[in-house]
Phi, psi and omega in degrees: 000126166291176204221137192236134199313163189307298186289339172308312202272321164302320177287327180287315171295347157266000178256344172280133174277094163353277159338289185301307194312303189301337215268359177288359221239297199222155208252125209215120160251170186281126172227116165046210196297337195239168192248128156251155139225188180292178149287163197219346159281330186204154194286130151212158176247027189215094179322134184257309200304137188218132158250138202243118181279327180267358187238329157101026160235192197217167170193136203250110194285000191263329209225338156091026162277171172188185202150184196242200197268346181281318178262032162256334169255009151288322204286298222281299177308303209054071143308173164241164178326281161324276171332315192318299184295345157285300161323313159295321171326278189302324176301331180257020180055039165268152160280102182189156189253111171229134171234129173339104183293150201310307196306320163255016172318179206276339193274004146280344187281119161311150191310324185274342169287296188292356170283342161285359168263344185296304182323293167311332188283319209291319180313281173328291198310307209293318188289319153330310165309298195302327188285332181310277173352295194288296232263305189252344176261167145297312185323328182290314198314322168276352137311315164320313181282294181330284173333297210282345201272350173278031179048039189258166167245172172321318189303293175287324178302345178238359150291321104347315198061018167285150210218191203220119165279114199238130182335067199194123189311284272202013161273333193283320185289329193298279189312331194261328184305318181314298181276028156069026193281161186247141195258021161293291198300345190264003180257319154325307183311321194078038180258339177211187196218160195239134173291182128008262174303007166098008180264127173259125198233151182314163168254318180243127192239138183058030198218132180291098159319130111273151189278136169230142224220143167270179166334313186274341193085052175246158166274117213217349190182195183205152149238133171270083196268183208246175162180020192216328183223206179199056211242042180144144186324186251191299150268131143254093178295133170316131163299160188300133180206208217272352189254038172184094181260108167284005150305341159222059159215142215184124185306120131106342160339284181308327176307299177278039159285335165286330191288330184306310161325248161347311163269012155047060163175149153250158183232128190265104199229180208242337184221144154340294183305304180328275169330307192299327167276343168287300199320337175289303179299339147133346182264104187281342198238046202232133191235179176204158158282167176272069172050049193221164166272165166336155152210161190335273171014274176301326205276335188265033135317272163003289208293332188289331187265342186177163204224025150192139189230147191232136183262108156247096201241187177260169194317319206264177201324289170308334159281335181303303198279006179295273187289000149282356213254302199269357183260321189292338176315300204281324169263336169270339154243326172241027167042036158280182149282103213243125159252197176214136153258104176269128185254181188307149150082000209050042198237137177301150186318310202279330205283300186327307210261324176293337205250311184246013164098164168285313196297333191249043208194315170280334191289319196300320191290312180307280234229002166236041202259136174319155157251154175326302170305328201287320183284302196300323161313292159353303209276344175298342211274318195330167201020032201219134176268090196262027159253005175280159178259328152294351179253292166324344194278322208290311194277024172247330167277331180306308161332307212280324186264353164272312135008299173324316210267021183265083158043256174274136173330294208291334177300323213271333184306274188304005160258337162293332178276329141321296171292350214275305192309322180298334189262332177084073146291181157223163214262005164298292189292326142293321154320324191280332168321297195300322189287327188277305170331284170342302183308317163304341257204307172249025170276285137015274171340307201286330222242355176275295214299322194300281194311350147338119143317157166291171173277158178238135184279348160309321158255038169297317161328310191218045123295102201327146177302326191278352157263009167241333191328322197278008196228011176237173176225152185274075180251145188272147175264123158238151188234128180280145191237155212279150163329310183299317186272351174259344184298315193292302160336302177258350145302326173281342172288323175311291182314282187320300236265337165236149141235025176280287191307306165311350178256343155319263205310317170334290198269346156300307163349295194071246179257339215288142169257185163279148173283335169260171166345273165342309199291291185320329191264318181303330231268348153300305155000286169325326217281292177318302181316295199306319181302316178288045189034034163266159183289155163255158191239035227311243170047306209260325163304318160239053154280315205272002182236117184267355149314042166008311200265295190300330187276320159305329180279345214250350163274308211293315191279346159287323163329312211272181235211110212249127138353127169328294177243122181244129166215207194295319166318289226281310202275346186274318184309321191285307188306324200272315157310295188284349166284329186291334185292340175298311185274000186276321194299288170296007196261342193252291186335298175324290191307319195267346163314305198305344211244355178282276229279359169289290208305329175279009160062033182252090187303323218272336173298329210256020171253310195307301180304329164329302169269011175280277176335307174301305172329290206310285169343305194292336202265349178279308215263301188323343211027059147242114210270348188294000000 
C-alpha cells in the first residue's frame, strides 16, 4: 500500500483550516474559543458538536466521535486515510502531490469519477494557458489594456487568474492534444466543441476568461465576455456538465470562505467585475451567481456558512427585482438576516466604485445598508400612485402586514412612526391596524403548523440546517466529575501534550494503572507513539491510533481545560486520587463481600475479609496507598 511521506501529511495538517473544512459540512457559530453545531453523526436538537480552531479537532459530547480534520472526512466520506489527506489537501488549496494506492486508484473508480478528475485537470491547465495569454503574449494585449483601463490591476488579474481566449479554433485543442489529454472527454468538460465534420475546436475565442472555481476551490467552468465588439452574448458561460451546475455555484464562494467566516456575513452580488472589484476595494466576502437568480441551491450554500447576508445587487429596475427575488428566498426559506445594499444612481458595485471611488464604495457598504423591512417597504411603493388615495390605502396595509411579521416592539415602533409621519397619521390608528395584521398573521402560523407532519426526531441528523436552528442554543454541556476521573483526565492530557510530562507521570506511575479501561488502553497507545520517537503531538497522535472510540477519546481530552501550570505537585496529587479512589472501590467490593458471607454464617471468609478492611482503612488514613 502506498504511503504518503511523514512531512507531507504534517504540512497539510498544519496548513488546513478546520474550522473551514468541517464548516462545508455543518453550519458552525463562534461560542468562545471554539465553533458549535449540530452533529452530522447522530439526530439532535441541541448542539453537541464542537470544534476547536486552536487545537484543530472536533468533538462531539452527544454521541463521543472526535478527531482531527482527517478523520472528520474519514468518518463523514468513508475515505481511507490517504483520500482523507488528498481531500483536505485540495479543499485547502495545497499544492502537493499525494497519489492513491493502488488498491484505490482512479482505474478502480467509477468511470465518472475519474473522468471528473480529468475534466478538472483539463480546467487547471487550460486556465493557466488563458492567464499566461492575457499577461504575457501580444495576443493578450488589447484584453490587457481593456482591464487595466476598467481599473483592474495586475494584482487582481492573478488573483482571479483571469486570462484571454485568442481568436483562434485549435489553441486549447491544440494545447490539451500535446499532453496527450482525449478531447472527446474535453468537449464534455465544455472546454470545446465538435464541428459538423467530428472536428473538436475551441469553445471560447476572443473573450477575457473568467475562472469558476467549485466549492474546494477547483477549476470547473469558465464565462468568457466580449470586449472589443458585439457579435454574440456579452458572457459565454460553460455549459453544464458533470463538474459544473451553475445552480450550485457561486463566483468566487471558496475564496471568500474565510472572509465570510469571520465577518459572520456574505455579500451578494449579480457580476464578476462587481466582486473583483468589491475584493480591490477591501470586501472580501463577495460572491455572484452564474448569470442566474439565486436559487434554493445557492442559498443552502449560504446557510452552511453563515446567518446574514447583505444584497448589493444593481441599481436599476431588473436588481430590484433581482433582490427581492433573492431576500425573500434567504428569509422566508432559509431564515437568514438580510440586508439590502442600494447604490446612488442605479448603478452596479463595479461601474459605481470606478466613478466614485473606493473609500465612498466603503463608507456607503458600512453605513447605509437597508434592513429587509426597510427594503420591502421601499419595494412596495413601486407602481403605485401614492397620491391616489386607493393606491395609499392598499400600500399603507400592505406595510402594515410586513410590519407584523416583526418581532421586537421597538422595531415595529419606528416603521410605524414612518408611516404615521408620512401619510399624517396618527400612530393609534395604525396600531389598531397593526393588530388585524398581527392576528392574520399567527392564524397563518397556526394553521401552516397544523398542517406539519410531526418532526420526527430521529432524522434531526439529517435534516438542513435551517430547520432546526430555531430549535437549539448553543450551550456546552457540563457535568461534574469525580475526582478520580478528572486526576485520569489531566494526566493523559499532560502526557500527549508534553513529552517531558509523559516520562514524569510514566514513572510516578509505576505499577499503578488507570481505572478506567479506556484511560488504560490510550495511554498504551501513548506508550507505542513515544517509542517510536515522536514528538508530542495530540493531533499527530491520532493519525497514529486507528481506533475510532480512542480518536473520540483523545478529542474529548483536548477539549478539555487544564491548570495554567502543572508540574510534578500536581501530577503526584492527580496519582494519589485515583490510587485512593482505587482502594475505596475495593473497599465497597469487600464490604459487599463481608455482607454474602454474614448472611451465609461463612466465619472463617468473613474474619479474612474483615481483615482485608482493616488493611485497607490503615493504608486510607494513613494516606500510604501503595
Amino acid at each position: 500500500m502506498a504511503r504518503i511521506p511523514e512531512e507531507v501529511i504534517d504540512h497539510v495538517r498544519t496548513q488546513a483550516d478546520i474550522v473551514d473544512i468541517i464548516g462545508n459540512y455543518v453550519q458552525l457559530k463562534k461560542q468562545g474559543r471554539n465553533y458549535s453545531g449540530l452533529c452530522p453523526f447522530h439526530g439532535e436538537k441541541t448542539p453537541s458538536f464542537s470544534v476547536s480552531p486552536e487545537k484543530q479537532i472536533f468533538h462531539c459530547f452527544g454521541c463521543g466521535k472526535g478527531g482531527n480534520v482527517f478523520s472528520f472526512l474519514m468518518e463523514h466520506d468513508g475515505l481511507t486515510f490517504v483520500e482523507a489527506v488528498k481531500k483536505v489537501a485540495e479543499m485547502s488549496h495545497l499544492d502537493v502531490e499525494i497519489e492513491l494506492p493502488e488498491e484505490r486508484d482512479t482505474a478502480h473508480l467509477p468511470k465518472e469519477t475519474s473522468e471528473t478528475a480529468k475534466m478538472v485537470e483539463m480546467h487547471q491547465l487550460t486556465a493557466k494557458l488563458y492567464h499566461y495569454i492575457l499577461m504575457e503574449t501580444e495576443e493578450g494585449a488589447a484584453a490587457l489594456t481593456y482591464l487595466k483601463e476598467r481599473g483592474m490591476s495586475e494584482q487582481m488579474m492573478a488573483t482571479f487568474q483571469i486570462g484571454f481566449a485568442p481568436n483562434h479554433h485549435a489553441t486549447i485543442t491544440s494545447f490539451l492534444e500535446k499532453r496527450g489529454m482525449d478531447l472527446q472527454l474535453a468537449g464534455a468538460a465544455g472546454l470545446l466543441s465538435e464541428r459538423d465534420d467530428g472536428q473538436m475546436v475551441d469553445r471560447f475565442r476572443n473573450r477575457i476568461m473568467f475562472p469558476i472555481t467549485n466549492d474546494r476551490g477547483q477549476i470547473i467552468a469558465f464565462s468568457g465576455r466580449l470586449f472589443d465588439r458585439d457579435d454574440g452574448p456579452k458572457y459565454l458561460n460553460s455549459p453544464e456538465t458533470p463538474i459544473f451546475n451553475k445552480r450550485r455555484t457561486l463566483f468566487h464562494f471558496s475564496e471568500a470562505r474565510q472572509a465570510i467566516r469571520k465577518q459572520e456575513e456574505i455579500t451578494l452580488m449579480e457580476g464578476f467585475m462587481d466582486v473583483i472589484s468589491a475584493e480591490e476595494a477591501g470586501v472580501q466576502n463577495a460572491v455572484a451567481s452564474m448569470g442566474t437568480s439565486l436559487t434554493e441551491e445557492h442559498a443552502d450554500l449560504i446557510k452552511r456558512l453563515t446567518s446574514r447576508a447583505i444584497i448589493c445587487y444593481d441599481g436599476d429596475r431588473a436588481g430590484i427585482e433581482a433582490a427581492f427575488k433573492a431576500g425573500t428566498l434567504l428569509v422566508e426559506r432559509n431564515r437568514l438576516d438580510v440586508f439590502v445594499l442600494q447604490l446612488p444612481a442605479g448603478k452596479d458595485p463595479d461601474d459605481f466604485i470606478r466613478a466614485s471611488g473606493v473609500d465612498k464604495f466603503k463608507e456607503i457598504y458600512k453605513q447605509q445598508r437597508m434592513t429587509w423591512t426597510a427594503f420591502k417597504i421601499h419595494y412596495l411603493r413601486r407602481e403605485r400612485n401614492l397620491q391616489n388615495e386607493t393606491d395609499q390605502i392598499g400600500y399603507i396595509d400592505d406595510c402594515l402586514r410586513e410590519i407584523a411579521k416583526l418581532d421586537q416592539a421597538v422595531e415595529r415602533e419606528l416603521y410605524l412612526k414612518q408611516l404615521a409621519e408620512e401619510f399624517e397619521l396618527t400612530i393609534e390608528t395604525l396600531k389598531q391596524q397593526l393588530q388585524q395584521s398581527i392576528k392574520t398573521n399567527q392564524k397563518a402560523r397556526q394553521t401552516a403548523s397544523y398542517n406539519e407532519p410531526p418532526i420526527d426526531d430521529s432524522l434531526m441528523g439529517l435534516m438542513p440546517q435551517e430547520d432546526t436552528e430555531m430549535l437549539y442554543s448553543f450551550e456546552q454541556p457540563t457535568q461534574k466529575l469525580s475526582a478520580h476521573t478528572t486526576a485520569e483526565q489531566q494526566l493523559m492530557k499532560a502526557m500527549m501534550e508534553s513529552r517531558d510530562s509523559f516520562l514524569l507521570i510514566k514513572q510516578l506511575l509505576g505499577e499503578t494503572q488507570f481505572y478506567h479501561d479506556n484511560y488504560q488502553a490510550l495511554y498504551t497507545y501513548l506508550i507505542g507513539y513515544f517509542a517510536e520517537g515522536n514528538e508530542a503531538d495530540p493531533n499527530k497522535f491520532m493519525d497514529s491510533v486507528g481506533d475510532a472510540a480512542m480518536k473520540g477519546l483523545i478529542s474529548s481530552l483536548e477539549m478539555v481545560i487544564s491548570p495554567e501550570e502543572q508540574g510534578r505537585i500536581q501530577f503526584e496529587d492527580y496519582i494519589i486520587s485515583l490510587k485512593r479512589f482505587k482502594l475505596e472501590q475495593k473497599k465497597k467490593e469487600l464490604e459487599q463481600e463481608l455482607a454474602g458471607y454474614n448472611r451465609d454464617n461463612d466465619k472463617e471468609n468473613e474474619i479474612r475479609v474483615m481483615l482485608e478492611i482493616v488493611q485497607l482503612n490503615r493504608q486510607l488514613n494513613s494516606g500510604q496507598l501503595d
